[in-house]
C-alpha positions as CSV (number, residue, x, y, z in Angstrom):
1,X,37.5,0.0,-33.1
2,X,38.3,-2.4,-30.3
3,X,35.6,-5.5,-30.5
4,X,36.8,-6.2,-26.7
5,X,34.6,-3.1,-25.7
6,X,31.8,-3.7,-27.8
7,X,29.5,-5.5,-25.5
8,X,27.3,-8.1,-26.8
9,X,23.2,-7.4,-28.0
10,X,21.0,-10.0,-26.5
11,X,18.4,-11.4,-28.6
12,X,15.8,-13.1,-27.0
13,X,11.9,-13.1,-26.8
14,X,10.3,-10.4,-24.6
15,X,7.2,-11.2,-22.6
16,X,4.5,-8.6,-22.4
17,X,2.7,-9.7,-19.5
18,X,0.4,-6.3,-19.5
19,X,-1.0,-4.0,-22.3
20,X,-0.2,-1.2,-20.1
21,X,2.2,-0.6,-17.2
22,X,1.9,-2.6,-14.0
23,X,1.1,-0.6,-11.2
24,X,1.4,-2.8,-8.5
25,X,2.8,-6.5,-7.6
26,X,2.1,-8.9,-4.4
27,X,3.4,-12.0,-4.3
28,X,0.4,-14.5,-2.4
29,X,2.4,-17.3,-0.5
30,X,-0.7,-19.3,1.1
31,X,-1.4,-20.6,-3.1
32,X,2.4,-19.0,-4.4
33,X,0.9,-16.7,-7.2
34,X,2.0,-13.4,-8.2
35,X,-0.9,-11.0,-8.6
36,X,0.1,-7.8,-10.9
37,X,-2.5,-4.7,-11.5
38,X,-2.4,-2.3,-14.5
39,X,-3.0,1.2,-15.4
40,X,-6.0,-0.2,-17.7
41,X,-7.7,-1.8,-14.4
42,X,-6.7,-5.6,-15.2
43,X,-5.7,-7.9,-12.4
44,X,-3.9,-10.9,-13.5
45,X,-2.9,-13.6,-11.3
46,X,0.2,-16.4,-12.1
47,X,1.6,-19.2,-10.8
48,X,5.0,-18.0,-8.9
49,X,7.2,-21.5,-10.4
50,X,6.4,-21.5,-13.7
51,X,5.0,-17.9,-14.9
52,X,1.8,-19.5,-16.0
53,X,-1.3,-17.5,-16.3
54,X,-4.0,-18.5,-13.8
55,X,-7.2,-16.0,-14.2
56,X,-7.7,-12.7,-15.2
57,X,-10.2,-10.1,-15.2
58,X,-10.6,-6.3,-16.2
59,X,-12.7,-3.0,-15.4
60,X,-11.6,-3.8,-11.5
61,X,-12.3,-0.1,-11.0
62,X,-14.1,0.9,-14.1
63,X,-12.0,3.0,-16.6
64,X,-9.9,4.0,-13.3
65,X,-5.8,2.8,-13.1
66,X,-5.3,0.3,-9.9
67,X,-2.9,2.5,-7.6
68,X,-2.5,-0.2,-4.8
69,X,-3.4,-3.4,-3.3
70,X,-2.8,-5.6,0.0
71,X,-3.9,-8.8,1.0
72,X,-5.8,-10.0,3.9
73,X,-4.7,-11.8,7.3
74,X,-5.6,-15.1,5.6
75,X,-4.2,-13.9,1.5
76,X,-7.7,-14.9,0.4
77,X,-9.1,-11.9,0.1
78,X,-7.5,-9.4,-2.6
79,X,-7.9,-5.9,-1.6
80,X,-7.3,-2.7,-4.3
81,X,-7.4,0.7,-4.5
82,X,-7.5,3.1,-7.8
83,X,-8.1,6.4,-9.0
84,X,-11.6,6.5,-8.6
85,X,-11.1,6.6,-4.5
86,X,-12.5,3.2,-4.2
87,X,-11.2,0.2,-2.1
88,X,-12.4,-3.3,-3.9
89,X,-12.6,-6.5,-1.8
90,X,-12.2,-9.3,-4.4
91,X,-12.3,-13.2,-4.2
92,X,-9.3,-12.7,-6.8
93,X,-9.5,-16.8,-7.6
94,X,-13.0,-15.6,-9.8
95,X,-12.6,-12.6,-10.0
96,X,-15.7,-11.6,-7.8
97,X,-16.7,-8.6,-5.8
98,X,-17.0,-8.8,-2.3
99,X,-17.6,-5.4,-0.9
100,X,-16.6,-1.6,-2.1
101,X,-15.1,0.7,0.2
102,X,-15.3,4.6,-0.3
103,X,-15.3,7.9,1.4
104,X,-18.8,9.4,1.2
105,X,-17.3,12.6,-0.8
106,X,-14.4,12.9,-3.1
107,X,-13.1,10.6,-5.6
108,X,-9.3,11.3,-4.2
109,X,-6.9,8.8,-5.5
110,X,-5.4,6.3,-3.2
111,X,-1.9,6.0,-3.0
112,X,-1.7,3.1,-0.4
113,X,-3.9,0.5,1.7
114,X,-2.6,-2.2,4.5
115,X,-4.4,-4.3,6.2
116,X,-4.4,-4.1,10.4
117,X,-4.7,-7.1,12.8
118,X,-5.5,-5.6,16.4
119,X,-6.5,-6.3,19.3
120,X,-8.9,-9.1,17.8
121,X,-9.7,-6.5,16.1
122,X,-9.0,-6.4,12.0
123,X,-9.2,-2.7,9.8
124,X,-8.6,-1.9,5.9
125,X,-6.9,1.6,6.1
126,X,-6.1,3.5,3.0
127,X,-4.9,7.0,2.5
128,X,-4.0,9.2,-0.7
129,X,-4.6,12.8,-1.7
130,X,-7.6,13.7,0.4
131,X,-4.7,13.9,3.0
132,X,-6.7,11.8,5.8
133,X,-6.6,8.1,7.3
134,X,-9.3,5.9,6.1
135,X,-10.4,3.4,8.6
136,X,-12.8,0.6,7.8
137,X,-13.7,-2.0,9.9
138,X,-13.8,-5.4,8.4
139,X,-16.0,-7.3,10.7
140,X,-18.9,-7.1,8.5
141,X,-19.7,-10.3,6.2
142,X,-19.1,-10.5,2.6
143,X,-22.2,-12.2,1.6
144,X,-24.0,-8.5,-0.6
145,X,-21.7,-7.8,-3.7
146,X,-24.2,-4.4,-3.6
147,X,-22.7,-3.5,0.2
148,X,-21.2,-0.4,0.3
149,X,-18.8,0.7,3.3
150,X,-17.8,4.1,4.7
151,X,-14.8,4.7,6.9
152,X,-16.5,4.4,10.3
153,X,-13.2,5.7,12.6
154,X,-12.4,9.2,12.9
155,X,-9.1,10.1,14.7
156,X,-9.2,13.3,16.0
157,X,-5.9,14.3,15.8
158,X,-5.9,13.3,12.1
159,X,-8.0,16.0,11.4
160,X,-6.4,18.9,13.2
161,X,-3.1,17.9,13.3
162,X,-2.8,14.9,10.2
163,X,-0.9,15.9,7.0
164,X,-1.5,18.7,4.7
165,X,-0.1,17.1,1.5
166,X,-1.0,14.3,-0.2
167,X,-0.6,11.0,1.5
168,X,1.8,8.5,-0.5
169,X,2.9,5.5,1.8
170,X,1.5,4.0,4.8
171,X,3.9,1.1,6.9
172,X,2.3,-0.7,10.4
173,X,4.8,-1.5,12.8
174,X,3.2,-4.3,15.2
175,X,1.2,-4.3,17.0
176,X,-0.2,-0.7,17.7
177,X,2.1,1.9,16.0
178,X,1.4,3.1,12.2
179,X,3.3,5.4,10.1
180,X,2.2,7.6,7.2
181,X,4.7,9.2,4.9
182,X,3.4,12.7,2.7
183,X,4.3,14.4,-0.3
184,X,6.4,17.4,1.2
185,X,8.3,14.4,3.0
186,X,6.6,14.8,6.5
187,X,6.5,11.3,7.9
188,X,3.8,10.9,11.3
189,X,4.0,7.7,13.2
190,X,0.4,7.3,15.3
191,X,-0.7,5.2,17.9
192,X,-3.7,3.7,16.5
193,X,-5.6,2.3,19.9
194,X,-5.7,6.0,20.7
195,X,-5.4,7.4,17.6
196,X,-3.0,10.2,18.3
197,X,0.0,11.3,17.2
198,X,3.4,9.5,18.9
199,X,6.1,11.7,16.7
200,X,6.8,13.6,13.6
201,X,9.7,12.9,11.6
202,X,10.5,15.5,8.9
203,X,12.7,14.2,6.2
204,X,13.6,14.9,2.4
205,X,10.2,16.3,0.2
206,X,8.2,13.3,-1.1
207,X,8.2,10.3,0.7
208,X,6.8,8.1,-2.0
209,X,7.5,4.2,0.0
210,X,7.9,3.6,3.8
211,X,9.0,0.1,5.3
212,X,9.3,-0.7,8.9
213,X,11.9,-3.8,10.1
214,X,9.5,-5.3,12.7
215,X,12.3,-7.3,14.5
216,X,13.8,-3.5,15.2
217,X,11.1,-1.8,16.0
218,X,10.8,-1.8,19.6
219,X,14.4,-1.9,19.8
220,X,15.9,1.9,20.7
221,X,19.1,1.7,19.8
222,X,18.3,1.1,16.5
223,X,16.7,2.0,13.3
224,X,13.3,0.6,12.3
225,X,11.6,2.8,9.7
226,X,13.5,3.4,6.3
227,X,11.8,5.9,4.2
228,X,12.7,7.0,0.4
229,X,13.4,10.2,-0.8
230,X,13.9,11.7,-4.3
231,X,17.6,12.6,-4.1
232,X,18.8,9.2,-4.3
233,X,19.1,8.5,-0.4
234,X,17.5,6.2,2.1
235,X,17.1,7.3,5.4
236,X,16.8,5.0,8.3
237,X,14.6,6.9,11.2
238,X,15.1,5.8,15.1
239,X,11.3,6.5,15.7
240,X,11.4,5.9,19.3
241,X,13.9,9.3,19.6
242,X,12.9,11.1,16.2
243,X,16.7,10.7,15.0
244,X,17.4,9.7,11.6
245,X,20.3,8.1,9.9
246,X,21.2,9.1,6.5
247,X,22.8,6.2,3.7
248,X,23.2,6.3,-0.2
């Protein structure tokens, strides 16, 4: 046998930085700490430079897996979503509760959560497999770690009109345009100071991650909302025409 094509085993200390798999990563540039969630409910923050453990807690959602999480305008304020169909709003530096956000029936998972600046204006909005928007408002103050908070906006058009399938990804496109991506791949962009729809885009089945390129997006010659799909492409959507462009 030819040694030239036998390549070479790497030995070398692993780091197990979770007992189970990590759900979900943010990286937190205002103190430059990675915070990573597990499928056991542990959040665990680190210092970006040197890997260093900073603080870590568990239970964050009970015996529930953390799904997703977001930041605040200010990165102070951790937000995540599980299983269990609740949002937690965490001062992740100790590890405290803030203020639970939940739908008043259902325990539908959440799939994805981004925080909105509008106006003056500044929303949580989640969405997952009860197949709606989730607006909360998040002008109220932090102060009760018993407060419990309902989505207070209803868009119409959401209900009659929304998806039908589970909703996977959501992507805002400053400053008044959101787009929500579903599980048999129908993608709906919306205005949200009205709250109807602006277009439908209907791409490959299961649109698991959208991401809009906000120097693009009011540009309509070109391409500012890339979407996944489970074939192995990418597509690249012109939103303001409903065109799509197709790349491997």
């Amino acid at each position: 046998q030819d040694n030239k094509n036998v390549r070479p085993t790497l030995h070398r200390d692993i780091t197990v930085t979770h007992k189970e798999p990590v759900t979900c990563c943010k990286y937190n540039s205002c103190f430059n700490y990675v915070i990573t969630c597990s499928e056991s409910s542990v959040i665990k923050i680190w210092d970006f430079e040197t890997g260093t453990p900073i603080f870590e807690y568990g239970d964050a959602h009970g015996d529930a897996a953390i799904t997703c999480m977001t930041f605040d305008n200010t990165e102070r304020r951790l937000i995540t979503g599980g299983r269990d169909g609740v949002l937690n709003i965490w001062n992740y530096n100790n590890g405290h509760c803030l203020r639970k956000l939940m739908k008043p029936k259902g325990n539908d998972e959440i799939c994805d959560v981004v925080y909105v600046e509008m106006n003056k204006n500044r929303y949580i909005i989640s969405a997952g497999w009860n197949k709606r928007i989730n607006i909360y408002s998040d002008s109220q103050t932090d102060s009760n770690i018993h407060h419990i908070q309902h989505p207070n906006i209803v868009w119409a058009d959401d209900v009659k009109n929304g998806h039908k399938e589970d909703i996977l990804s959501i992507a805002q496109c400053p400053p008044n345009l959101l787009a929500t991506a579903g599980y048999d791949g129908e993608i709906i962009v919306w205005n949200m100071v009205s709250g109807h729809i602006f277009c439908k885009l209907h791409g490959i089945s299961c649109v698991s991650k959208l991401l809009v390129m906000t120097e693009r997006a009011y540009n309509k010659d070109s391409a500012s909302l890339i979407s996944n799909g489970p074939d192995g492409h990418i597509l690249f959507w012109k939103v303001f025409d409903g065109g799509s462009l197709a790349a491997n």
